[in-house]
Structure formats: C-alpha cells, structure tokens
N, C-alpha and C positions, 0 to 999 in steps of 0.2 A: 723249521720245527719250533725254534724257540720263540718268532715271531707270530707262529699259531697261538702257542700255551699263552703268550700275552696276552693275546687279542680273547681268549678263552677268559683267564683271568678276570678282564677289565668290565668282561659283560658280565659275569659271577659278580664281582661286586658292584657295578650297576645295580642289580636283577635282588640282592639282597642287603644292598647299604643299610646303616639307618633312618629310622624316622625320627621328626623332627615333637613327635608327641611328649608331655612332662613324663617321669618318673611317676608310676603310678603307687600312691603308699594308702590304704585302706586306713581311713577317720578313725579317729577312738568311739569306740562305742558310747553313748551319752544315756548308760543307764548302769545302776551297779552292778558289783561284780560278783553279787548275792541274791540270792533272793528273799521277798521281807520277810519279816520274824514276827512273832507277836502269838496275843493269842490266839488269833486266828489259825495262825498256820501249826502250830504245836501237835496236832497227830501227824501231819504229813512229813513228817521224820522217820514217821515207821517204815513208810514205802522206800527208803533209801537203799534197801537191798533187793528193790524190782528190777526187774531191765528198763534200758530207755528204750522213749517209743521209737527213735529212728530206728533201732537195731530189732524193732517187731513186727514184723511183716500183717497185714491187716487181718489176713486168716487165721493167724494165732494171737493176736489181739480180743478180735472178737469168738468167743466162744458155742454162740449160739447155731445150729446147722443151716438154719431158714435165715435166719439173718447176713451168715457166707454165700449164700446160694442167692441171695437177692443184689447183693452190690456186685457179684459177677455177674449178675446179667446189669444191673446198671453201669458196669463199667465198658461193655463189650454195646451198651444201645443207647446210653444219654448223648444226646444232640450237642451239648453248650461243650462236654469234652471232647467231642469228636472235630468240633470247631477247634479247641485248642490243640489236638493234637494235627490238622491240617495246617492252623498256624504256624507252627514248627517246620509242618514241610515245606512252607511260602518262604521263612526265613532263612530255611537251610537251601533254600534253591539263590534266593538274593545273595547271599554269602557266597556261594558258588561264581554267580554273576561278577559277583566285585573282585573275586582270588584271581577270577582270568583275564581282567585289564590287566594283571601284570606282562603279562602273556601276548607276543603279536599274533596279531588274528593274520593269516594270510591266503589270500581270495586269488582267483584265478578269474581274467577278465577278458571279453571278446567285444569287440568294436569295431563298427563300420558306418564310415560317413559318409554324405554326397554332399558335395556343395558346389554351386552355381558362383562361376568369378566372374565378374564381369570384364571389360575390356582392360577400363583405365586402372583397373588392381591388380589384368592380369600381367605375369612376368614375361607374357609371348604376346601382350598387342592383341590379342581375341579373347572375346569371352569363352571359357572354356568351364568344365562340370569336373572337378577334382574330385577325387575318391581314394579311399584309407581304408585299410582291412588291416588290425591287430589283435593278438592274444597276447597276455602277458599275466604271469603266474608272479604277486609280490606281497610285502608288506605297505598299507596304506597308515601314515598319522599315527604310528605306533609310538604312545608317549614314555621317553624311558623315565623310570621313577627314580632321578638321581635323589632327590630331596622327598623323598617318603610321603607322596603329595597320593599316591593309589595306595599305600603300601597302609597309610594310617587309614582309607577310609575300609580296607579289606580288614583291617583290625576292630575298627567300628561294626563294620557290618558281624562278622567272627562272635563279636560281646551280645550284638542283640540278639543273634541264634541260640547263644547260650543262654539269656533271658530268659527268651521265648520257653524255651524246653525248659526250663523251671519253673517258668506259669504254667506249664503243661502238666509238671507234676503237683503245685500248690494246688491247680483244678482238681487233679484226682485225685489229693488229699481234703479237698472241702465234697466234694460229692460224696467219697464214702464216708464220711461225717453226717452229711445232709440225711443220708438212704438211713445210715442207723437211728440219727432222731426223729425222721419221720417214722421209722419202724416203733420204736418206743414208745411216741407219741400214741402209735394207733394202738401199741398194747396197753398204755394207760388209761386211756378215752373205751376203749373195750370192758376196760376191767370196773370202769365210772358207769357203764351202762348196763353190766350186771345187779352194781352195786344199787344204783337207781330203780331197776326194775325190782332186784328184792324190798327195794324199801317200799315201792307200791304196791308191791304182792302184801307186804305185813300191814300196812297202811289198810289195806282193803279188807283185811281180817278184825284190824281193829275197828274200821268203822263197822262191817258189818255187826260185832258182838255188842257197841254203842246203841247201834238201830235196834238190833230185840231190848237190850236194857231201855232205851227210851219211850221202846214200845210199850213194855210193862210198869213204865215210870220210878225205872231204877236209875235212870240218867237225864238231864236237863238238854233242851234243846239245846243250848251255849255248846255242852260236850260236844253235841254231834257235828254243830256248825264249823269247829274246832277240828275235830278228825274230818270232815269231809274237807278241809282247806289242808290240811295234807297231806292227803289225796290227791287233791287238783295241783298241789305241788309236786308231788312226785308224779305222775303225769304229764307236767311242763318237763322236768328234768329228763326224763324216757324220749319224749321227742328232741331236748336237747343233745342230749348227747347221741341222740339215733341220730342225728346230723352232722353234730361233730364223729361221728365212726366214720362217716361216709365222704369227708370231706379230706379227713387225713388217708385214705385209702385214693382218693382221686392226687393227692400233693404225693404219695410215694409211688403211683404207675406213672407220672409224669416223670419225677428224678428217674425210676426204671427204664423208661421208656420205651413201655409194654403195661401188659392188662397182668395182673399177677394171678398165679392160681390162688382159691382160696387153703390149699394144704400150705401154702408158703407163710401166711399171714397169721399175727399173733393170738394166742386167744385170750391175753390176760400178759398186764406187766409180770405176775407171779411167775407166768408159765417160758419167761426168757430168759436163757444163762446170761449171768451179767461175764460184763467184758475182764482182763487178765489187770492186775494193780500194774504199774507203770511208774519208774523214776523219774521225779523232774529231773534231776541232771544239778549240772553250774549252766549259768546263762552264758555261757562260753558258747558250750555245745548249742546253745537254740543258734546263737550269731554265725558259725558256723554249717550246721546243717538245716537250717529252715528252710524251705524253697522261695518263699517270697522275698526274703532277704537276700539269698543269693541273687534272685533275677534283679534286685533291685542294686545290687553290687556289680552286677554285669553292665545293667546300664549307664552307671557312673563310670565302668571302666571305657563303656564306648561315647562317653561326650568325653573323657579324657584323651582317647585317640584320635577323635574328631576335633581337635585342639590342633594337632600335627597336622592336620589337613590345612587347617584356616593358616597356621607357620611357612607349609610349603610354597602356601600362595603367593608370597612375597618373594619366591627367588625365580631363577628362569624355567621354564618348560622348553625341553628337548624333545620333541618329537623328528620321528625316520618315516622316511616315504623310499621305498626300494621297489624297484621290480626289473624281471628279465623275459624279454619275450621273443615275440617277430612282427614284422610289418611290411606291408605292401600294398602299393598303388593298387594292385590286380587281386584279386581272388586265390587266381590262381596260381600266385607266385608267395602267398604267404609263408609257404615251411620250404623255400628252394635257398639252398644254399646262398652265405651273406646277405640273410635279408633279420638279421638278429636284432635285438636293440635289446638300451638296459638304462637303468634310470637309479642314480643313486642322490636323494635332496633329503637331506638335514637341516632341521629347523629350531632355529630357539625364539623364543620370546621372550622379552625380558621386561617388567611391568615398571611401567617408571611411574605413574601416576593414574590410581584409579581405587576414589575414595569408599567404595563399597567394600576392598580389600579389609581395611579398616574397621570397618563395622564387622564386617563378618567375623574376624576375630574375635571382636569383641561378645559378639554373639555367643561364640561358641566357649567363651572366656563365662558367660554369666548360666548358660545350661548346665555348667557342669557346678557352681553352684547350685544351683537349681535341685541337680544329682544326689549331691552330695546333703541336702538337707529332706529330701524325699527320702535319699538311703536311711538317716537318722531314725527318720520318723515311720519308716518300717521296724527299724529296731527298737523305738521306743513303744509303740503299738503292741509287737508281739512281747517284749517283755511283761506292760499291764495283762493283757490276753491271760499267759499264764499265772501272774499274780494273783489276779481275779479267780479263774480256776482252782489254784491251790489255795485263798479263804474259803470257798465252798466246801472243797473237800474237807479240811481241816471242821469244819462247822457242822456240815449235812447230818450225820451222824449222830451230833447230840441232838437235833431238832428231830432227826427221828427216832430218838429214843424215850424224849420227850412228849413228842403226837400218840408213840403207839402206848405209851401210860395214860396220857389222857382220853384216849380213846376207851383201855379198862377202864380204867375210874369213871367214865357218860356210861358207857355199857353197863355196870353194874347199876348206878344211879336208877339208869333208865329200867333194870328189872326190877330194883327194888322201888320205885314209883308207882309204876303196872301193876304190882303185887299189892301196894300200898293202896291203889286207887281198886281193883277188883276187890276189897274189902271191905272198901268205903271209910277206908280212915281217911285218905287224902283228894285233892278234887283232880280232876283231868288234867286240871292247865299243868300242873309240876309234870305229869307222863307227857304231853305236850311240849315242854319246855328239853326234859329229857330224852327227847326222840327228836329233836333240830337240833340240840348237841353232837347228839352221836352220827348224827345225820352228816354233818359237815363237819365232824373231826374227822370219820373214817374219809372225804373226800380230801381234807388236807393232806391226812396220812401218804395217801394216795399220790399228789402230788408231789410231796417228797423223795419218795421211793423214787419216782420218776426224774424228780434233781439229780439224786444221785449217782445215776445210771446215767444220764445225758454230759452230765457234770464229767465224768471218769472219759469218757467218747470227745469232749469237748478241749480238755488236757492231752489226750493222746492227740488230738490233732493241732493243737495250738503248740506241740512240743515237736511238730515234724513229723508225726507214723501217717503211717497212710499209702504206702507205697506197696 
C-alpha cells in the first residue's frame, strides 16, 4: 500500500513540477500617472462625478432608441467580429490541444504480418512464410514533462486564448464605436442636406425677385449674374451632399451588416439623443481594464512562458513506451490462454550538442523584448487616444458657443443687408457677401455639433465601454 501511495506521489509531481519559465512581473507603465492639465482640459473636471465607461454598459451609454437597435443588429451580423469571435474558438480549441500533451494518449492496436524467410535466414534449413497476429492496448512516446518543456508551451498557448478573447472584445468595442459614428455622420450629412436645400429654395426666391427688378431696371445685370451664381452653388451643394447621404448609409449597412430600415435611420443630427457624460478615470484604470492592453499583456505573458520552453530544451526528455496485450503465430490462438505479452521501454535523451538549442533560446529571449515594448507602446498609444479626447472635450464647447454667435451676428447682418438693399440704400454684393457668411457658418456650426457628439462616443471607447 505504501509502495502504491509512492509510486502515486512521484507521478503527481511529475505531472505538476515546475516550469522552468522567468518570474513574470508586469513593466512599469511608460506614461504618467495623470492625465494632462492645462487649458485645454479645464472643463473636463466637471465630469469627475460621471460613471466610467467600463462600468457602462453600451445600451445605457448610448441613449438614442434607433441607434441601440442598430449596433444590436450589427453586433449579432458584422462579418470582421464574427471572424474574431471564431478566432477565439480556434484558440481555445489550440490551448485545449497543448493542456492534453500533458496527458498519455493510450491507443489500442491490432497487427498482423507475413513474411517470406528464406532458407539461409531460416532457423529450420527451409524457406518457410512466418506469421504474427497481436493486439495490444498501451501508452506510445508519452513525454513526461519532468522540466516544464509541455507544461510552459500549455501556459504559452493558455496567454494567447486569453489574448485572443480580448481582441475579441477590443473588436466589439471599436465596432459599436464605428455603428455610432457612422450613424452620426449620416445624421449630420442629412441635417447639411436640409440645410443646403433650404438655402437653394431661398436662393431661388431671391433671384427670382432680382429677375422682375432687372426686368423693370430696378437691378443691374451684375445683381442677377451674382444671385444666379448662388444658385448654381447651392445646386452643386444639394447634389453634394445627396451623395454624401448616400454613401454614409451604404458605410453603416456594411458595419450592420444588412440593409437598414429607413424608420431606423437619422433624420437630422438635432433629432439624436446624445450619449450619457462619462469619467475619464486615473490612467490606472485604462492600463488595467482596456482590452487592447490586456491582450497585449497576455502576449508578453506568453513569449515569457515560451522562454521555459526554449530552458527545458537543454535538459533530458523522458519519454514511456508501455503496452499489454496478446500474440500469436495463428489467428486462432490469439486470446488462448499464455499467449499474453507486455512491453515496458523508458527512454531518455540527453542533448549533448546541438547548436540550434542555442539560438532558439535566444530567440525566444529577444520576442519577449519584442513583447514587452509592443506592450508599452499600446499603453502609450491608448493614453494619447484619451488625452487627445479629453482637449476636445474640454474645447468643443467654446467653439460652439462661439459658431452659434457668429452665426447670429451673419444672420442678422444678412437681414439687415436684404433690407438695406430692397430699399436701395446698399448694393447686392454686401447681401451677397452676407448670405456666403451665413451660408458656411451654419455648415461649420454644424460640424461641431457633430465633434462633439463623435468626440463623447470616441472617449467612451478609448477608455474601454463598449461591452
């Protein structure tokens, strides 16, 4: 009994020794332990009592109903996530693959030979036709992992599945990113192509009233030539943007991956609930919960395992060849009493010279540098990401506080012009000059509105929501 429990014992630690991989201790982060200051960022201190975006699920993030209802059908039908989410299953099947080399595989085998002896080989003086019939139920080349030579590449393989599944979640936090700026987009370009069309509607009022004044010689050709140019610009702009409507509707049924109804689709940036405000956080939390970082931490942890692989290579391999079965000359005497057999060969090998050993270490010595400065440069990446993000926010605000004054101040200009010129105190070009003011301030405006809303969508996902 007690020479079981040994024999028990000695394969348990076998089966779960150490590996021979370094101590793995996570780099310092090579970015501050703040995020910048300045003027820039100085309103975005008020959001300090939001939630963070990891802790906000993406349906209560975004508040819009057409806009929840569109990234659930593109999360349930984009092609490029469904790629990563079967990558995951590729990796979680390889990791499975590599956990069960630890494991002997044991095969059940049946064999039967003829062979022709000739005289001078045979051991009776005549050529005679020998014949062998066995089964035998064992372990083949089962390598035991004394030196952590299977055990580090099952920890390799382990790191990249957890990788994997992190790209699988940074994918599904950059798509429903992608679905809401495309949406945005086409509520802004919608809202440019209202805007466009009333100014050619008003455009076409003022030239016509032009045309009877010039008829009756209350206005100068120059006016008309003036208002009829435009005209042909707000015309060019109608067909522009009827393009750009149609081209941001074909880039968001592709991220969907379907044809959307038109009830789903915006009618105007005005007419979209904007998204919920969101704490940056300490850049702790992004180094912490970000997915890209994480998967990029995983794969540092698996060239560090993969380090124990290249260590183990240098000692001996132990592999067991086992089996028990029966055998016999005849067919018919295979399973008859003492016709058993059993086979027990232990094998080591021990590497006395072979200079590839060598290199590969080294290899696998210079990848995880490699790791380990890719890890970096994720984390300094998503730090600017957010930086960037939060001078926007901090800024947006005044520039559209800014636009929508200047937009009053063209808009009055421009009626008191119109007014000035139907009197005849002033000439056309000033109402001409104030109607390409107001023209392309309201499109700035417009665009801003749009920053800031993309901006807010662009921070919840550079800070990790999205899940």
């Amino acid at each position: 009994m007690n020479r079981n429990l040994f024999y028990l014992s000695l394969i348990v630690l076998l089966l779960t020794g150490c590996t021979m991989a370094p101590n793995y201790t996570r780099p310092e982060a090579p970015v501050p332990a703040e995020w910048p200051t300045g003027t820039a960022y100085n309103q975005t201190k008020s959001a300090a009592s939001a939630p963070a975006a990891v802790e906000l699920p993406w349906r209560e993030f975004f508040t819009d109903e057409r806009l929840q209802k569109i990234i659930g059908i593109a999360l349930d039908n984009n092609r490029d996530l469904r790629v990563a989410a079967l990558n995951v299953e590729q990796a979680r099947a390889l990791y499975g693959i590599q956990r069960a080399s630890l494991l002997p595989s044991v095969n059940a085998v049946g064999l039967m030979s003829k062979q022709l002896v000739p005289a001078d080989l045979s051991t009776t003086g005549y050529a005679m036709v020998a014949e062998q019939y066995s089964v035998n139920l064992g372990i083949i080349s089962w390598e035991i992992d004394f030196f952590g030579r299977i055990r580090s590449l099952k920890d390799q393989a382990l790191e990249e599945y957890l990788a994997t599944e992190d790209a699988r979640s940074s994918a599904q936090i950059s798509l429903v990113s992608a679905v809401a700026q495309a949406y945005l987009t086409l509520a802004a370009d919608r809202e440019n192509l209202k805007l466009v069309a009333s100014t050619l509607e008003t455009q076409g009022v003022s030239y016509k009233l032009i045309q009877k004044r010039y008829d009756i010689g209350l206005s100068s050709e120059l006016d008309l030539l003036r208002a009829q140019s435009q005209v042909d610009t707000a015309r060019g702009d109608v067909a522009r943007y009827t393009q750009l409507v149609a081209l941001d509707e074909n880039a968001l049924n592709l991220l969907v991956g379907s044809s959307l109804p038109a009830a789903l689709l915006p009618a105007e940036l005005g007419s979209v609930s904007p998204p919920k405000e969101i704490s940056p956080g300490l850049p702790s939390e992004l180094l912490l919960r970000r997915p890209d970082v994480l998967s990029a931490e995983h794969q540092l942890k698996a060239a560090n395992a993969n380090i124990g692989a290249a260590r183990a290579a240098f000692f001996p391999r132990i592999s067991l060849t086992t089996a028990i079965g029966t055998a016999s000359a005849e067919l018919s005497g295979l399973f008859k009493a003492g016709q058993g057999t059993w086979l027990f060969a232990p094998q080591i090998v021990m590497p006395i010279f072979d200079a590839r050993t060598w290199s590969a270490y080294d290899v696998t010595k210079v990848e995880k540098e490699i790791s380990v400065a890719q890890y970096e440069k994720v984390i300094q990446t998503a730090f600017r990401e957010v930086a960037d993000a939060l001078a926007v926010r901090g800024t947006v605000n005044q520039q559209i506080a800014a636009q929508q004054s200047l937009v009053d101040a063209v808009a009055e200009t421009y009626r008191l012009s119109n007014a000035r010129y139907t009197k005849g105190i002033d000439s056309y070009l000033s109402v001409l000059d104030a109607q390409r003011s107001l023209y392309g301030a309201e499109q700035v405006l417009i665009v801003l509105r749009l920053a800031r809303i993309v901006n807010t969508v662009t921070l919840y996902k550079v800070l990790g929501g999205g899940e």
